[in-house]
C-alpha positions in Angstrom: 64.6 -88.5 -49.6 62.6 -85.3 -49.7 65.6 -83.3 -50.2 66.0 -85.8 -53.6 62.7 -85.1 -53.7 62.9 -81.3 -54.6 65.3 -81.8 -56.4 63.4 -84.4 -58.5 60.0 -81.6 -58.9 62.8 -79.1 -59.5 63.8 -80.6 -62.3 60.5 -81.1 -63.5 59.5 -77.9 -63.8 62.7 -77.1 -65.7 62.0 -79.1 -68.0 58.1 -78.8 -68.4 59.1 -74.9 -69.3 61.7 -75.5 -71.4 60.0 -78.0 -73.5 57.8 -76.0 -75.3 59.7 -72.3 -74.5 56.6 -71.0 -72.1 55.7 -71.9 -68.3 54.8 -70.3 -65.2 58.2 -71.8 -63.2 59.3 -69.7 -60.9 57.3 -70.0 -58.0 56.9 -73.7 -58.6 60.6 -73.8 -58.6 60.6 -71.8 -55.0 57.8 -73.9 -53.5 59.2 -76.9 -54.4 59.7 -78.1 -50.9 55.7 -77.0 -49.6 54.3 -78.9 -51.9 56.6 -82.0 -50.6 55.9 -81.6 -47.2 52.4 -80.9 -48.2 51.8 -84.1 -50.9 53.7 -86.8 -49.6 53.7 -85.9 -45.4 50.6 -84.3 -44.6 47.6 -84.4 -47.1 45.0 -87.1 -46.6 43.8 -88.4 -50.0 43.3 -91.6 -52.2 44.8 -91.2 -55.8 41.8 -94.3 -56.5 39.5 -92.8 -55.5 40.0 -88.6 -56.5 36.1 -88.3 -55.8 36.4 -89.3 -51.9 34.3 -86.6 -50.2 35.8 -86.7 -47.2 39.5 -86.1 -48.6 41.6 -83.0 -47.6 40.7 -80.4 -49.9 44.2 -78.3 -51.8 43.4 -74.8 -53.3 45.9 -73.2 -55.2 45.0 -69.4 -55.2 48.1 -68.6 -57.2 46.9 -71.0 -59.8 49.8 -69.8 -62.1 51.6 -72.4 -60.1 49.4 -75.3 -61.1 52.4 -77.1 -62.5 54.1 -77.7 -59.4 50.3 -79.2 -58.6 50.6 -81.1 -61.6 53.6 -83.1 -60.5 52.8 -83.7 -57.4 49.4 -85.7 -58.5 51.9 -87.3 -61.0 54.4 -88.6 -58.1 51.0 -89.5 -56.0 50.2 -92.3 -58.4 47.0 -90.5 -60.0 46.1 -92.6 -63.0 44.9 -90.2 -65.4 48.2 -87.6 -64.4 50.8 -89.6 -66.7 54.5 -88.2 -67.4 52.6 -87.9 -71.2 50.4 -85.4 -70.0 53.0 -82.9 -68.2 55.1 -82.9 -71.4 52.3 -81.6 -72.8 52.0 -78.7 -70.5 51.4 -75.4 -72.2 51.6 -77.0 -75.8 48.6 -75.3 -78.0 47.4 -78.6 -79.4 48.6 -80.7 -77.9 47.0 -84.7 -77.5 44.4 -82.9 -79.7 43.2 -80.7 -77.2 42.9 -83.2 -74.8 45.8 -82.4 -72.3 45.1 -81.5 -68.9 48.0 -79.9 -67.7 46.5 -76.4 -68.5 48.0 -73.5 -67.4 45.6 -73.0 -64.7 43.8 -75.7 -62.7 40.6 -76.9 -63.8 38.5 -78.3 -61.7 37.0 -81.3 -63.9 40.0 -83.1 -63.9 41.0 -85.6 -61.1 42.8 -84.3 -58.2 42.3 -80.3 -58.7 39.5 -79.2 -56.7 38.3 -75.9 -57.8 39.6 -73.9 -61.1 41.7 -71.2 -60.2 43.6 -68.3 -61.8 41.9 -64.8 -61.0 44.0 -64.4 -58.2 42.8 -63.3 -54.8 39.1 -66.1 -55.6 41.3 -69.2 -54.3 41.7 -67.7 -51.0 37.9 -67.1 -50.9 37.0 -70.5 -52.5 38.9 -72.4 -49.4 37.3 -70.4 -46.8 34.2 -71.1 -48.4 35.0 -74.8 -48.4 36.1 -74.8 -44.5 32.6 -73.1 -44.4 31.3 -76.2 -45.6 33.0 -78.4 -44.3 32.4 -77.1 -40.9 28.7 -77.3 -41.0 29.4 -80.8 -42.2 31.2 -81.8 -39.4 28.8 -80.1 -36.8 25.9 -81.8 -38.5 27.2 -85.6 -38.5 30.0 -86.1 -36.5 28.9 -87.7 -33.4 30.6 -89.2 -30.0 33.8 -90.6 -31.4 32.1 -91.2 -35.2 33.9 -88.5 -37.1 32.8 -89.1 -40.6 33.8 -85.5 -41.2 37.5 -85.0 -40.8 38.7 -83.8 -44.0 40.3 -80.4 -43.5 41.5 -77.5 -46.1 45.4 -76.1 -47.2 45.3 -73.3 -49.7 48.5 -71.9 -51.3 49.0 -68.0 -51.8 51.6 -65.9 -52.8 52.2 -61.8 -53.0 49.4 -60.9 -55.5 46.8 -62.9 -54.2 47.1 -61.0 -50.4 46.6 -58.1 -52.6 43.1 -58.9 -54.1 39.6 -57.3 -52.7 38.0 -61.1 -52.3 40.9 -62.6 -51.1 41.0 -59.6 -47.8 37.1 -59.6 -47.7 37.7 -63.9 -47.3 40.4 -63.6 -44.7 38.0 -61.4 -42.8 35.1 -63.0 -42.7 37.3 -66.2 -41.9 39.0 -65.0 -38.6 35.8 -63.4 -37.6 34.3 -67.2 -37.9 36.9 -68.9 -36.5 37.6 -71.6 -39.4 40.1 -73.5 -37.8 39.8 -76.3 -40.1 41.6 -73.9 -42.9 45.3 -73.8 -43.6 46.5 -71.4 -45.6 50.1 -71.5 -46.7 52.0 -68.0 -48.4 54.9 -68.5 -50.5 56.8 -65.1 -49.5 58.9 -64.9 -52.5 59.0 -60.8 -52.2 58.1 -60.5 -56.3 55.1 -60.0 -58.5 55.1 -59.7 -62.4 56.5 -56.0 -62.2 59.2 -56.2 -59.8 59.8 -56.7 -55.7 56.6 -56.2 -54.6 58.4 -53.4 -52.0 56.7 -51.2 -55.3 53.5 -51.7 -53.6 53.1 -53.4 -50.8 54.8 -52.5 -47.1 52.5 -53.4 -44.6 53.3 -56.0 -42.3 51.3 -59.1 -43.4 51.5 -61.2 -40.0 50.1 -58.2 -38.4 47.2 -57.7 -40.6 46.4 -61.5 -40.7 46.5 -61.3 -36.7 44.5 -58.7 -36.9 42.2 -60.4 -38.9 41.6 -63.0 -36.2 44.0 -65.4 -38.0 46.8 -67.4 -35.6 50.3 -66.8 -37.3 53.8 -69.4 -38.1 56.9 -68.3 -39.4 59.0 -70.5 -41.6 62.4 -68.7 -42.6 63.9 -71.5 -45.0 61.2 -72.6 -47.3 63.6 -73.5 -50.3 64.6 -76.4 -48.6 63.6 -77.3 -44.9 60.6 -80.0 -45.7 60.7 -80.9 -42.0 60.2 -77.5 -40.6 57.4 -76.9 -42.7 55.8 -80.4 -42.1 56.8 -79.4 -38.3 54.6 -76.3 -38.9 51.5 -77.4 -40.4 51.2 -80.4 -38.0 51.4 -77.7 -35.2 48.9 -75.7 -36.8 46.6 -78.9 -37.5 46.1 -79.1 -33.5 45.8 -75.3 -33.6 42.3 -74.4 -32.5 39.6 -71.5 -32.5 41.9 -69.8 -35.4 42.3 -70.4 -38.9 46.1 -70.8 -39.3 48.9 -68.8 -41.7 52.2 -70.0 -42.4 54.2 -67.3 -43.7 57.2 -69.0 -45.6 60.1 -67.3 -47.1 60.9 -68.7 -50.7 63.0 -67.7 -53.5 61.1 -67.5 -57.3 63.5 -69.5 -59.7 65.4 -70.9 -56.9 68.3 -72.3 -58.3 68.4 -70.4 -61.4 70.6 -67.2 -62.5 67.2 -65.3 -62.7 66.5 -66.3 -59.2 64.7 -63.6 -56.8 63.8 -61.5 -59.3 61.1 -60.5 -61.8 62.0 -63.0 -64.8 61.4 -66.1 -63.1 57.7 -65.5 -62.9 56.7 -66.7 -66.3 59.2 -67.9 -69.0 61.4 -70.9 -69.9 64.7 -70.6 -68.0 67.3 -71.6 -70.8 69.2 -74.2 -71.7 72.5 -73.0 -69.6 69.9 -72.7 -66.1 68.6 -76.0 -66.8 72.2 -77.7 -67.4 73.6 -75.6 -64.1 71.0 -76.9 -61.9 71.1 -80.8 -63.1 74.6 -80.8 -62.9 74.1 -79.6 -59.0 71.9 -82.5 -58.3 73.8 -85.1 -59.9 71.4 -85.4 -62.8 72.6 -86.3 -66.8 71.7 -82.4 -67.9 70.8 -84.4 -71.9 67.7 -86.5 -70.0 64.4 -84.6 -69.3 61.3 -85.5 -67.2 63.1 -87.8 -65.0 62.1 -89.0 -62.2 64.8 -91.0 -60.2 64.1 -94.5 -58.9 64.7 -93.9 -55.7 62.4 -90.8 -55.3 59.9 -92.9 -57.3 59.8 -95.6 -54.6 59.9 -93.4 -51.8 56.2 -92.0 -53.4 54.9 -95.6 -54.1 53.8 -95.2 -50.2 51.6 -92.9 -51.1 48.6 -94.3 -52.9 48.8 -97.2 -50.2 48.4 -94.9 -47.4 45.6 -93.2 -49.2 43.4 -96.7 -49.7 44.0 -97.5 -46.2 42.8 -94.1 -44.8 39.9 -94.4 -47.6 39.3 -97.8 -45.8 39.3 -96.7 -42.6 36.7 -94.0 -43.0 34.6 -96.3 -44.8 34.2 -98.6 -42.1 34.1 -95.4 -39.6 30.5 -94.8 -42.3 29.1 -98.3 -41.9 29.5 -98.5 -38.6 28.2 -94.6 -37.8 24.8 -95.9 -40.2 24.1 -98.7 -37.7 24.4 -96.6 -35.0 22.6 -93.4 -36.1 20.5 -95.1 -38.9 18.2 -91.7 -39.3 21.7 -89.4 -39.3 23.2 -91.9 -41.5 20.6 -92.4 -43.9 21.1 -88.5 -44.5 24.5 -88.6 -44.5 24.3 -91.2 -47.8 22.0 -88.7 -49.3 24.1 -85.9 -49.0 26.8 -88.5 -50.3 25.5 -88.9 -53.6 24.3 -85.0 -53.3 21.0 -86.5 -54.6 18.1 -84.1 -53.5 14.9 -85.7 -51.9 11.9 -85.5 -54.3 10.0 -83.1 -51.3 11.2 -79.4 -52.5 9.7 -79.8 -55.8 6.0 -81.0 -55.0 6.0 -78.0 -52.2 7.1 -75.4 -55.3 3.8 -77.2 -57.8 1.7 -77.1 -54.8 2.7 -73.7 -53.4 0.1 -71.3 -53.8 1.0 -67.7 -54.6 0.1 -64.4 -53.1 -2.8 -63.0 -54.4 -2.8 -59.5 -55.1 0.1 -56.7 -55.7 3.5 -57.8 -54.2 7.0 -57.4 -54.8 8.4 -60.8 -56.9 11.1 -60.6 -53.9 8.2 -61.4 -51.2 7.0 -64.2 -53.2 10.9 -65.2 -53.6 11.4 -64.6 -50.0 8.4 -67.2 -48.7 9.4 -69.5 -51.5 13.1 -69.8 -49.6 11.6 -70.1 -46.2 9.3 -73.0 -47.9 13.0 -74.6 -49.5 14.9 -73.6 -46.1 13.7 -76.6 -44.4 13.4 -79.1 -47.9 17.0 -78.4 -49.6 20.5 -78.0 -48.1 21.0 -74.1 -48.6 24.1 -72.9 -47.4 24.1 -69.2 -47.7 22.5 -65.3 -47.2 23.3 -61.7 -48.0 26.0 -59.6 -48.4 24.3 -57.3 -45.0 21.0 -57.0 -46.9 18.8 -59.6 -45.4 15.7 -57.3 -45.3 15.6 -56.1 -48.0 16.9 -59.3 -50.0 14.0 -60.9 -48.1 16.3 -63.7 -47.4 15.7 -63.5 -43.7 11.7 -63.5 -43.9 11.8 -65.7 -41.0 14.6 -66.5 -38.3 16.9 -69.3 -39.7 20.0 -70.1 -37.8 23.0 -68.7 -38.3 26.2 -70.3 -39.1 29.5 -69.4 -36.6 31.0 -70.0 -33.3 28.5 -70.9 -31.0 27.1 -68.1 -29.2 25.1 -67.8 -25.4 21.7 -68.0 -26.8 22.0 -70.9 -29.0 21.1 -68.7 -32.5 24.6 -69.0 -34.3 26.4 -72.0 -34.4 28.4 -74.2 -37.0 25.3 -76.2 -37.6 23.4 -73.2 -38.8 22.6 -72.7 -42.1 22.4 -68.8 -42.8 25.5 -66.7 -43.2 26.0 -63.1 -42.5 28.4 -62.2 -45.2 28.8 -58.3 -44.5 29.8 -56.3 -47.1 31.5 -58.3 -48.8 29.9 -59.2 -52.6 33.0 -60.3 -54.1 34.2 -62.8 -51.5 30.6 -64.0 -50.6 30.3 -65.3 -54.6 33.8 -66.9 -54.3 33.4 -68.0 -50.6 29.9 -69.8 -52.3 31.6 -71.1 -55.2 34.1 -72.8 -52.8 31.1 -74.0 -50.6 30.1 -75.8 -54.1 33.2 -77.3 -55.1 33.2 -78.5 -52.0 30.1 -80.4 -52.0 30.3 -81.6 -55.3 29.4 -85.3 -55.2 29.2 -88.4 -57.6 26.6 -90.9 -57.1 28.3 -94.3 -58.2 25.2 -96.4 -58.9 23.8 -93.3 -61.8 27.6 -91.5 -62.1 25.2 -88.7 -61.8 26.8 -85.3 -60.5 24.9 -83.0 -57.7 25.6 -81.1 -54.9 25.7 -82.0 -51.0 24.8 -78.3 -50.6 23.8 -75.5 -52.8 24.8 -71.9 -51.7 22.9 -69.1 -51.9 24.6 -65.5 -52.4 22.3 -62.0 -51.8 22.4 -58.7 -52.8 20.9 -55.9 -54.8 21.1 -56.7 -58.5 24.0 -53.4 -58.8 26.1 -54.8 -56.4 26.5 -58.1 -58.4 28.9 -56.6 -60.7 31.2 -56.2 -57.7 30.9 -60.7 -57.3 31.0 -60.7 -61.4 34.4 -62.3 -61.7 33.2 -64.9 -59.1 29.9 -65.7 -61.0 32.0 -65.8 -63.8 33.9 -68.9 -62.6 30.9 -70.9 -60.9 29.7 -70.2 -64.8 32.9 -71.7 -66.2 33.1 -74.4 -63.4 29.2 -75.1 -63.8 28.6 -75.0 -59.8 25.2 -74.7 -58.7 25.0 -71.2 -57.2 21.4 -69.5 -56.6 22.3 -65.9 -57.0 19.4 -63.4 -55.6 19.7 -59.7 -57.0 16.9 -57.9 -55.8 16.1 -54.2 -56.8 16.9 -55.3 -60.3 15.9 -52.0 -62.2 15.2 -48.7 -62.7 11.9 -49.2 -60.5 14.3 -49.2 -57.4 13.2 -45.6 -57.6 15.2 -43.3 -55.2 18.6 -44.7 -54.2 19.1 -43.6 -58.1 21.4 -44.9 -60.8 24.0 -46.0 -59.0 21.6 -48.7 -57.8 20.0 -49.2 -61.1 21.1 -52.0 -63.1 20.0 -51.0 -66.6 23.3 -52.7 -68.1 23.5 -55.8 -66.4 21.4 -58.2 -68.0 23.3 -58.1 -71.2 26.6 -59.5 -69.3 24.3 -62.4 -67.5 22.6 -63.0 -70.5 26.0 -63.5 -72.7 27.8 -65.4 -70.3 28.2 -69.2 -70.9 26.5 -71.8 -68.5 24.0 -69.0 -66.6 20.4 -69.0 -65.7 19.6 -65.4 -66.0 15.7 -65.3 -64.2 13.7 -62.2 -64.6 10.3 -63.1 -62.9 7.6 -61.0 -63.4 4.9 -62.1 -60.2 4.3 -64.5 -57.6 3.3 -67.3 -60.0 6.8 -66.7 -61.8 8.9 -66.6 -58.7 7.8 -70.2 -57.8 8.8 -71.1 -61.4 12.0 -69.0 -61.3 13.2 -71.7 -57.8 11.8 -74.6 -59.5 14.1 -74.0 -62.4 17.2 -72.2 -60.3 17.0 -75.8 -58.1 17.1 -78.5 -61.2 19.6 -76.2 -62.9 22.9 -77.8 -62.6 25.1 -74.4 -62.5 24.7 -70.9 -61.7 21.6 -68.9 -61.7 20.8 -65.4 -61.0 17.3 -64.5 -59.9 16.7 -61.1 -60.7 13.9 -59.8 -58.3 11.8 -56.2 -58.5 11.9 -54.5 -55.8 8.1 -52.6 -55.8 4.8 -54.6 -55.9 3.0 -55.7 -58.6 -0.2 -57.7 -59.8 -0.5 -61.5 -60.5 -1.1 -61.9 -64.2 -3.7 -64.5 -65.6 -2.2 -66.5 -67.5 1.3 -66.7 -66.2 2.5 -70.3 -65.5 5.5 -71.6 -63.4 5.2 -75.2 -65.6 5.1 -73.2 -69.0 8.1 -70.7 -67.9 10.9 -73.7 -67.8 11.1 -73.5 -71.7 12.2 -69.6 -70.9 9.5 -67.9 -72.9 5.6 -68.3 -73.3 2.2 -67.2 -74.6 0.2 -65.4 -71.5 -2.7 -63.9 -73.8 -3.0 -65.6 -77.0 -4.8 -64.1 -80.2 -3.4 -66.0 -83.4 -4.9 -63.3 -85.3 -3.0 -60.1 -83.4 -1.5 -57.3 -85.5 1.7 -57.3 -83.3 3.0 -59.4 -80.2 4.6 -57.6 -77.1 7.2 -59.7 -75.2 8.2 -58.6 -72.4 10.4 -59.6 -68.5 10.2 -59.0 -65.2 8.3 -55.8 -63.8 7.2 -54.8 -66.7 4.8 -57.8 -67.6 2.3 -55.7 -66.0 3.0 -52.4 -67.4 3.1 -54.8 -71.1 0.0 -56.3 -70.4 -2.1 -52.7 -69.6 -0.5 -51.2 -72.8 -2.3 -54.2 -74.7 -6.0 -53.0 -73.1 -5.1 -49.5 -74.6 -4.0 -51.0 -77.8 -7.6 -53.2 -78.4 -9.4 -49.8 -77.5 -7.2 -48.8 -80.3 -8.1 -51.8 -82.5 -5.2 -53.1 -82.6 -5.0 -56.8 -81.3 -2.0 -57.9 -79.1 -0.6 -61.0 -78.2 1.6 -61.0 -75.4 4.5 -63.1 -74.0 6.4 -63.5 -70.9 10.2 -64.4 -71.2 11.9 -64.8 -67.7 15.0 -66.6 -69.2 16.2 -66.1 -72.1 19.0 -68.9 -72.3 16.3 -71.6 -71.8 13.9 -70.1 -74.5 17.0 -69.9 -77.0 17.3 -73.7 -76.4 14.3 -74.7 -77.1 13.3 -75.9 -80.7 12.8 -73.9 -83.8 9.3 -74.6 -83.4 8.5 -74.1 -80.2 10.6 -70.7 -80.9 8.4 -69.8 -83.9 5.4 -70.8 -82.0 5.7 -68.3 -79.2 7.8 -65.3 -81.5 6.3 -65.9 -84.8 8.6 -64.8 -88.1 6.1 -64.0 -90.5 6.4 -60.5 -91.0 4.3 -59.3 -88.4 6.0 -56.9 -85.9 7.3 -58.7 -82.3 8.3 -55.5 -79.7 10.1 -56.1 -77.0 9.6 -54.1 -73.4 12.1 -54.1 -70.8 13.3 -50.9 -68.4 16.6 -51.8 -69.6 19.3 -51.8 -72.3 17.5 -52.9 -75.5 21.2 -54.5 -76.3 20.7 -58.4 -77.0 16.9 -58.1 -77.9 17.5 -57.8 -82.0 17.8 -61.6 -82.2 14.0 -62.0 -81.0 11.9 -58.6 -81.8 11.8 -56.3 -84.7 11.8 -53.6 -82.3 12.8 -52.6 -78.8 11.3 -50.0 -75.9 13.7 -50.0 -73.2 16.7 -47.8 -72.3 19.4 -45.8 -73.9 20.6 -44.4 -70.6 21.2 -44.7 -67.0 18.1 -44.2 -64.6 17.8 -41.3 -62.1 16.7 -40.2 -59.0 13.2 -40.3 -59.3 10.9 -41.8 -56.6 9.5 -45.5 -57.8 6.3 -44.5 -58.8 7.0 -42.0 -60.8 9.8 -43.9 -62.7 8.1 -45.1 -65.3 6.3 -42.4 -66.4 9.7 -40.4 -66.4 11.2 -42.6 -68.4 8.0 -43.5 -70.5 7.7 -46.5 -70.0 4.3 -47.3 -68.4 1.3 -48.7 -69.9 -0.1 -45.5 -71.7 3.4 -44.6 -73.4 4.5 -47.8 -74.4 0.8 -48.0 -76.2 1.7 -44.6 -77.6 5.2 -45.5 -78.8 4.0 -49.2 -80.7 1.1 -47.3 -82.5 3.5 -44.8 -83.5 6.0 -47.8 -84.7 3.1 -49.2 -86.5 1.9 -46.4 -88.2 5.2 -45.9 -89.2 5.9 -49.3 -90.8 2.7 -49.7 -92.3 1.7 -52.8 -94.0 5.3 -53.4 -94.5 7.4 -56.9 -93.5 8.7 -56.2 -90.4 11.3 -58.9 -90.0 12.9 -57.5 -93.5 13.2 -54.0 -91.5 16.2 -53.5 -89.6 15.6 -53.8 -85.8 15.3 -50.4 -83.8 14.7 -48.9 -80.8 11.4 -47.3 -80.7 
């Protein structure tokens, strides 16, 4: 039956390309038989119940291959994957914009458990979720009580194993040994341009082996099932390693386009389709058929899944009486609800008083959250000066002779790796995603925590991307977040940055400007149900009166008031303080400031028009933003901009600011200039400028 099986997918995907004249068929065509072995022999799942925590996790890196996915949660019996919905795949408009056979899988539909398509992230995303998982298990599972057994398979083929996060994943994974992690290459030989021989020669079982990685070879992928179920149950009892099957397939197997370039993404023609039902026995006139027999031979599968479902939860209710502290913390992390404790320590928490940095008041804050929250997470080899490692945590990875690392530690030492740690986190997320049936709530068993210097984000961009498009709670830390970072220079000085966070859909950009901020900026990175990205000064600076972590959850806010005031400064971040000195020059001057504080932008812009003209008042008189940055972004809020049109330099941090004028006695200069220049004159009728 498996060989009718293949066949039966084969067909499919045929006939899912052909219907609409678009599909990505080829390797689905090739892997037919992996995903086989894979959905109905080896995966442990219940098509009921697609939220099951402790199901195997799948990760498709080559997402471009999410049909073949598609029909195999169709032959699994999951309700919502009807024969309907694959003949809608790749149709524009099709159930009104309802269908979820999209080209790539998304993760908020049953069965697909992260979003995929960037390839090289899925690869990253699994380790991240054997991360996970592994802690998991090292946390609960005790004496015989495995409540914890899920494990993860990922899928790869050619281009992913080419990718930077993909590499900086599989190295980070053997170096951890995640033998809970399973990840499968289709070794088809071709990528989009040709046989991959145009790029690629290295030996991939070497480097994997290299890597720390234990190695299986399958030469007959196109049709063997049983030698590749043979393989992964061997590499299931595999252990210290995380596992690769290399396994030869053909793209468009079966097809007169087979083994080369075409097959990757088009329909294959009427003639292929008719050749290859013919071969099979199939009437070539009938599409989307799925053969009664090959139907019957899946009906097993959704009752195997409710009895393994069944099985594990009376594994829970029996683990609860025996452990009933563990358990009772095991439920909570089941409905990824988080205790009410972290938030009164943030409106309790005092702040440093005097000048420091906002990333020593972040870095205390975490320590403070460490023990309150399930953070998962750490820095890209920048713990110090991240201040992510104020205080000794412990540190996630094999056990080791003093009893600091093991799998039951929280804190990760992700190396220099920026774009695999925000994929690896994002995986750690999907992972730990979690429905709490009594609300139907969504929250997280575990929220990562990714660290680095605010520059170096823009390497993990494409990764914070997708937790942005998958709306995964990520607490991003980017320290050193301007041109104040002083002498490393520009190529450590974000100036542009902001503009991409700020624009991006479903981010929490957080500019902090003091201690009083910083407990604000966790307060709202915590509640937030999807990425944020704290972005931390590096050089101290003074408390402000007036600044509120209550008041800063609507984005933006009044921190000196005068509703009389000629002109109101607005201002993020760092340069709060410079903003707020400027306005003691200015009353020498006569002029009366009001002055505001806006950390997030997003959250301000959703607030109400009142609120909005409340704190940024449209009524002619001038509103000047201040920000050592691009002014780019800040026309929708001020009448005019002080910031940057350039890169930084290499100019030592105190001296920064008055290189670049923008300290307290030059931005003074430059809005009395602005309103001498304007005069009496409306200024929201004057086009915005920089000044």
């Amino acid at each position: 039956m498996d060989r009718r099986t293949v066949e039966c997918v084969r067909g499919l995907v045929l006939d899912c390309c052909q219907q609409w004249g678009t599909g990505h068929g080829g390797s689905a065509l090739g892997m037919a038989a992996i995903a086989t072995a894979l959905w109905r022999h080896k995966l442990r799942f219940d098509p009921a119940n697609p939220d099951w925590s402790d199901r195997d996790r799948f990760v498709m890196s080559n997402g471009h291959v999410a049909l073949l996915q598609y029909i195999m949660l169709h032959l699994s019996g999951y309700e919502s994957w009807t024969m309907d919905e694959l003949k809608a795949y790749c149709h524009p408009t099709a159930n009104n914009f309802t269908n979820i056979c999209k080209t790539h899988p998304e993760i908020e539909f049953d069965g697909l458990d992260i979003s995929t398509g960037p390839l090289g992230q899925g690869i990253a995303n699994a380790v991240g979720m054997a991360m996970a998982n592994k802690q998991l298990r090292q946390t609960f599972n005790k004496d015989g009580f495995n409540v914890v057994r899920g494990k993860i398979y990922a899928t790869t083929g050619d281009a992913c194993l080419q990718e930077g996060p993909a590499l900086e994943a599989i190295s980070l994974a053997g170096h951890l040994k995640l033998d809970n992690l399973i990840l499968i290459y289709d070794n088809n030989g071709v990528q989009c341009d040709g046989p991959i021989t145009l790029t690629f020669s290295e030996n991939v079982n070497d480097k994997m082996r290299a890597c720390g990685w234990y190695v299986l070879d399958i030469l007959d992928g196109n049709h063997d099932v049983g030698a590749i179920v043979t393989a992964i149950n061997h590499a299931d009892q595999h252990i210290g390693q995380p596992i690769f099957i290399n396994i030869k397939t053909t793209i468009g197997n079966g097809t007169s386009i087979a083994g080369t370039s075409k097959a990757h993404h088009a329909a294959f023609g009427d003639d292929n389709v008719k050749v290859c039902k013919v071969s099979w026995g199939y009437d070539p006139s009938a599409t989307h058929v799925v053969p009664e027999d090959v139907r019957q031979y899946w009906s097993e599968v959704p009752a195997k899944g409710k009895r393994v479902w069944r099985e594990w939860r009376e594994t829970v209710a029996q683990y609860i009486c025996r452990y009933p502290e563990l358990g009772n913390q095991f439920m909570t992390h089941e409905c990824g609800q988080l205790s009410g404790e972290w938030r009164q320590q943030l409106l309790s928490f005092r702040p440093q008083q005097g000048m420091t940095s906002v990333r020593q008041s972040s870095g205390a804050i975490l320590d403070q959250l460490w023990q309150s929250l399930p953070l998962f997470g750490g820095s890209a080899d920048l713990s110090g000066p991240n201040v992510v490692l104020k205080t000794p945590k412990a540190v996630f990875g094999p056990p080791d002779d003093d009893g600091k690392q093991s799998y039951e530690g929280r804190y990760v030492h992700f190396g220099t790796r920026e774009h695999g740690m925000a994929a690896i986190a994002n995986g750690m997320a999907a992972y730990s995603t979690r429905k709490d049936h009594k609300s139907g709530k969504l929250g997280q068993a575990i929220i990562p925590i990714a660290a680095t210097f605010s520059m170096f984000q823009l390497y993990a961009a494409p990764a914070i991307r997708m937790s942005a498009l998958m709306k995964l709670q990520v607490i991003h830390i980017g320290t050193h977040d301007s041109i104040a970072e002083g002498a490393c220079g520009p190529t450590h000085q974000p100036v542009e940055l902001v503009n991409l966070w700020r624009s991006m859909p479903n981010l929490l950009h957080i500019r902090p400007c003091d201690a009083e901020e910083a407990i604000g900026a966790w307060i709202m990175a915590v509640d937030y149900k999807g990425p944020t990205i704290l972005g931390l000064n590096r050089g101290p600076v003074p408390l402000q009166g007036g600044t509120d972590r209550t008041k800063m959850q609507k984005g933006g806010y009044v921190i000196e008031e005068n509703e009389s005031a000629m002109v109101t400064l607005v201002s993020t971040g760092s340069e709060v303080y410079q903003t707020v000195d400027a306005a003691k020059i200015l009353r020498e001057r006569a002029i009366s400031t009001r002055i505001v504080s806006m950390p997030c932008m997003r959250r301000f812009e959703e607030q109400g028009k009142e609120y909005i003209s409340s704190v940024l008042p449209r009524d002619g008189r001038p509103v000047i933003s201040v920000e050592a940055m691009s002014t780019h972004g800040w026309a929708r809020w001020a009448t005019a901009s002080i910031g940057l049109d350039s890169f930084g330099t290499t100019v030592h941090a105190d001296a920064v600011a008055e290189h670049f004028q923008l300290n307290a006695k030059h931005i003074a200069r430059r809005v009395t200039e602005y309103l001498r220049e304007i005069g009496d004159a409306n200024a929201v009728l004057l086009p915005w400028r920089a000044i």
